[in-house]
Structures are given as structure tokens and as C-alpha cells.
C-alpha positions as CSV (number, residue, x, y, z in Angstrom):
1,X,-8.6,-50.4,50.4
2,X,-9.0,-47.5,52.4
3,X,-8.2,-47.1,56.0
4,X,-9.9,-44.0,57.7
5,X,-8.9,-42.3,61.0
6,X,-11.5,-41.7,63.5
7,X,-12.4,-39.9,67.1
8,X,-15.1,-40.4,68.8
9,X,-17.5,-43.5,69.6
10,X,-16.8,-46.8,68.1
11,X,-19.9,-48.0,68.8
12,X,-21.8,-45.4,66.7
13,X,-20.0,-46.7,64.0
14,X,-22.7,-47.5,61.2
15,X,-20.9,-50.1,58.7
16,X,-20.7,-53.9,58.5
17,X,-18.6,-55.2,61.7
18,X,-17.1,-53.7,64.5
19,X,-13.3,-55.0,65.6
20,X,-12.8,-54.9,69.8
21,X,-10.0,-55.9,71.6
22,X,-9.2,-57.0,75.2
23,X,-6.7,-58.3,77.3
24,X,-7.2,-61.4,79.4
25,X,-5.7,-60.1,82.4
26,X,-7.6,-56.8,82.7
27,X,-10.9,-56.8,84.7
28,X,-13.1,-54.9,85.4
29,X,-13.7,-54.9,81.4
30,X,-12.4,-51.3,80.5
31,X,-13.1,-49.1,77.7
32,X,-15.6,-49.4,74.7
33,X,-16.2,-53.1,75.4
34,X,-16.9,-52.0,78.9
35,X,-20.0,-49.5,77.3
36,X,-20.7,-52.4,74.9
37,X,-21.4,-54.5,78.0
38,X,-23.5,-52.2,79.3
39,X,-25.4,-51.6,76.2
40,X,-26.0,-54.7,75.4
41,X,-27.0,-55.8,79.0
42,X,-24.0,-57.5,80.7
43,X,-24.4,-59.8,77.6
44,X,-20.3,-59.5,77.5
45,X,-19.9,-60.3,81.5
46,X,-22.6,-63.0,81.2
47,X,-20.0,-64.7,78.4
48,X,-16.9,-64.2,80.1
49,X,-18.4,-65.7,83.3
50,X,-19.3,-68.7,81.5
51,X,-16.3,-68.9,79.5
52,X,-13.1,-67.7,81.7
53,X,-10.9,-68.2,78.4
54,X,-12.8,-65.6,76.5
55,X,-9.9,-63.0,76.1
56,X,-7.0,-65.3,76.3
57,X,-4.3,-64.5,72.7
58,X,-6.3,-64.9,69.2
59,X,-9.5,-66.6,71.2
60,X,-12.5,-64.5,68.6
61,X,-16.1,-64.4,69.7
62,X,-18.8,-63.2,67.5
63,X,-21.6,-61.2,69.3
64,X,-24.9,-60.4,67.6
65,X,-25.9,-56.9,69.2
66,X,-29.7,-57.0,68.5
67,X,-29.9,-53.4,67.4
68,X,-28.1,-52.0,70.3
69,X,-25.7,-50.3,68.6
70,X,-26.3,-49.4,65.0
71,X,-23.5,-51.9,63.7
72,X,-24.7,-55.3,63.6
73,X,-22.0,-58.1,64.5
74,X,-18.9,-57.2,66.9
75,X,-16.0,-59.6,66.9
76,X,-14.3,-59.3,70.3
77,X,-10.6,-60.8,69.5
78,X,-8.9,-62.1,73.1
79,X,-5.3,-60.1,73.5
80,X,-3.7,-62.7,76.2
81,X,-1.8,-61.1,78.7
82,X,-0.9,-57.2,78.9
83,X,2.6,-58.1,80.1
84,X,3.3,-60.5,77.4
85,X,1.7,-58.8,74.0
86,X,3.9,-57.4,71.9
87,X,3.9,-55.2,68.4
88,X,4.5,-58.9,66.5
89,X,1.0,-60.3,68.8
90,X,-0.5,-56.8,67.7
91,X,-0.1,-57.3,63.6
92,X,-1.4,-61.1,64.5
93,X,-4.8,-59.6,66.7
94,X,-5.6,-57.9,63.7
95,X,-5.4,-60.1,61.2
96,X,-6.9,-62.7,63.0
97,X,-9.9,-60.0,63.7
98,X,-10.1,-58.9,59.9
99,X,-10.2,-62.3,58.6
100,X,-13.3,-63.0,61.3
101,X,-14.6,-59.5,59.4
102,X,-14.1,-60.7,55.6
103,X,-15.7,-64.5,56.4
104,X,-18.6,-62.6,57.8
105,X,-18.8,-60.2,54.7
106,X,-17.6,-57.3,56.1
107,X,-17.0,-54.5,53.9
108,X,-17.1,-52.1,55.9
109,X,-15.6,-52.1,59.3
110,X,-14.5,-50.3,62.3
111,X,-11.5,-51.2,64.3
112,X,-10.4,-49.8,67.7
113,X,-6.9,-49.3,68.2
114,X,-4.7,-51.4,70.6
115,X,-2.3,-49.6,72.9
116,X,0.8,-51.3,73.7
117,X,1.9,-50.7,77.4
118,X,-1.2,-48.6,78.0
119,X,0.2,-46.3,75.4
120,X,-0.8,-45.5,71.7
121,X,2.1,-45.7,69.1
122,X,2.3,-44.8,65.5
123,X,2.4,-48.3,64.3
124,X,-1.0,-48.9,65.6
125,X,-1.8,-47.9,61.6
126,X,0.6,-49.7,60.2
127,X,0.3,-52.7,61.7
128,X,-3.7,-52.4,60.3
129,X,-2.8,-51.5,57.1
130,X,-1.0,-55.0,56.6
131,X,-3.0,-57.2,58.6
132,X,-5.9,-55.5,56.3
133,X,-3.9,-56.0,52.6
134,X,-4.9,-59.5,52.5
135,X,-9.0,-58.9,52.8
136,X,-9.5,-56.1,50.5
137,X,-11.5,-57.9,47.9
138,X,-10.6,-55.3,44.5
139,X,-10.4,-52.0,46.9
140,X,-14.2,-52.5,48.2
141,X,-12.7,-52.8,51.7
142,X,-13.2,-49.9,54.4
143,X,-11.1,-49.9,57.7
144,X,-12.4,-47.0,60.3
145,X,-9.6,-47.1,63.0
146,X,-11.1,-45.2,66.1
147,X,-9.4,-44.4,68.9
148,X,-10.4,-43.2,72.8
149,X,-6.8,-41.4,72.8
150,X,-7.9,-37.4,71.2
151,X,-4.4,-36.6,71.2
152,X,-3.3,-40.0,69.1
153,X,-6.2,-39.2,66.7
154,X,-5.0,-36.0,66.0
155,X,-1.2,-36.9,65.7
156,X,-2.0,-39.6,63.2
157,X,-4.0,-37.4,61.2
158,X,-1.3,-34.3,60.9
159,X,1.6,-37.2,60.6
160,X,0.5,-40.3,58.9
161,X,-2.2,-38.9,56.4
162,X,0.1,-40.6,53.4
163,X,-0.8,-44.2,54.9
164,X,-4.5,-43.7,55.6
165,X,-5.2,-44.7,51.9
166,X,-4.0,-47.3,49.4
167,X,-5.5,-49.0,46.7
């Protein structure tokens, strides 16, 4: 298993399945879901209007994004309430989100970071690393971890380059 650090645009990610994460309590949407939305013409608004519950804790939704990004399936895992999730809810969002990924097939697959408290920490990477363990399938499973947050990017890459890799 390998899990890569990435800048930049999530959703010019080209791999398998792309990991995105909101909170229930947060609208407008915000963020890369909020440029999925738009990409993918309100398709994202159009579900959470019909389904209110769409981002409450561990809820998954699998949206098929008809070649409007160049990665095929997103899985948009629900986060519950800002003031209630926690490092322990964290490690849970993403396994739950990279089990969705390896019952689809996903080998290769991004993953946006989740801030706790608006804020970015160094266990963001660890926490993916072991919700990951479990779903590499004899080391043929790639985790791109991209973040909005330049500065966090850069910090895990000078500070943490021992735990990008395993295998």
C-alpha cells in the first residue's frame, strides 16, 4: 500500500474513486464538493434536497459523475455534526469511505483530507493509513490524500515523508 501526499485539485484526480467528505451541519456545501456540485450540475444539491439525511455520521452515497471529472465514481461519506466529530469519528469516516472504495474495485483512489475544528492536523495521515491497512489487497492499493490547505501539504511532506509508504 502506498499513500501519496497531494496539492492541488481533487477532482483532477485520474484513478479509480474519489473519497469526499462533508459535515451535515455545514451549508452552503463548501469546498471540493461545492465545485463537484457545480460540475456536475447541482446533481449534489438536487440529492441533498431530496434526501435531508445525506451528510448525517457514516451515511455513503455513491455518485456516478458521467465524465465530468476524469475519475469515474465519487463516494461522498456524511461527517454528522462539526461540533460533535471527533479524531475517533475521523479514523471511522475513513474506513467506512475506503471500504465503499475496495467493494467498488478501487485500486486506486483519491482521498481529501478532513480538518478537525476547521483545522488540518498531522493525524489526518495517520488516521488514513489505518483505516486503509485493511483494503490493500497484496500492496496493489494507492491512497492520494489531497488537501485544499498548501501550507498542511507542504508540512506533511517535510515531516511525515516516513508514513507516506508502507508495504
Amino acid at each position: 500500500m502506498a499513500v501519496q501526499i497531494r496539492g492541488g485539485d481533487a477532482l483532477n484526480y485520474r484513478g479509480d474513486v474519489l473519497l469526499l467528505f462533508h459535515p451535515s451541519d455545514v451549508k452552503p456545501l463548501v469546498g471540493t464538493l461545492a465545485l463537484l456540485d457545480w460540475r456536475c450540475n447541482a446533481a449534489v444539491s438536487a440529492l441533498l434536497r431530496k434526501k435531508p439525511g445525506l451528510f448525517k455520521f457514516g451515511q455513503l452515497t455513491v455518485l456516478a459523475t458521467q465524465g465530468k471529472i476524469p475519475t469515474q465514481t465519487v463516494i461522498m461519506t456524511g461527517l454528522g455534526s462539526e461540533e460533535e466529530f471527533s479524531p475517533d469519528l475521523r479514523k471511522e469516516a475513513y474506513r467506512l469511505a475506503l471500504e465503499a472504495a475496495a467493494k467498488l474495485g478501487g485500486r486506486k483512489v483519491a482521498v481529501e483530507g478532513i480538518p478537525l475544528a476547521g483545522r488540518h492536523d498531522k493525524g489526518v495521515l495517520d488516521d488514513l493509513a489505518i483505516a486503509a491497512r485493511p483494503f490493500e489487497k497484496n500492496g496493489r492499493l494507492t491512497v492520494s490524500l489531497f488537501s485544499t490547505d498548501k501550507d498542511f501539504s507542504l508540512s506533511l511532506r517535510e515531516g511525515d515523508e516516513s508514513r507516506t509508504s508502507s508495504g
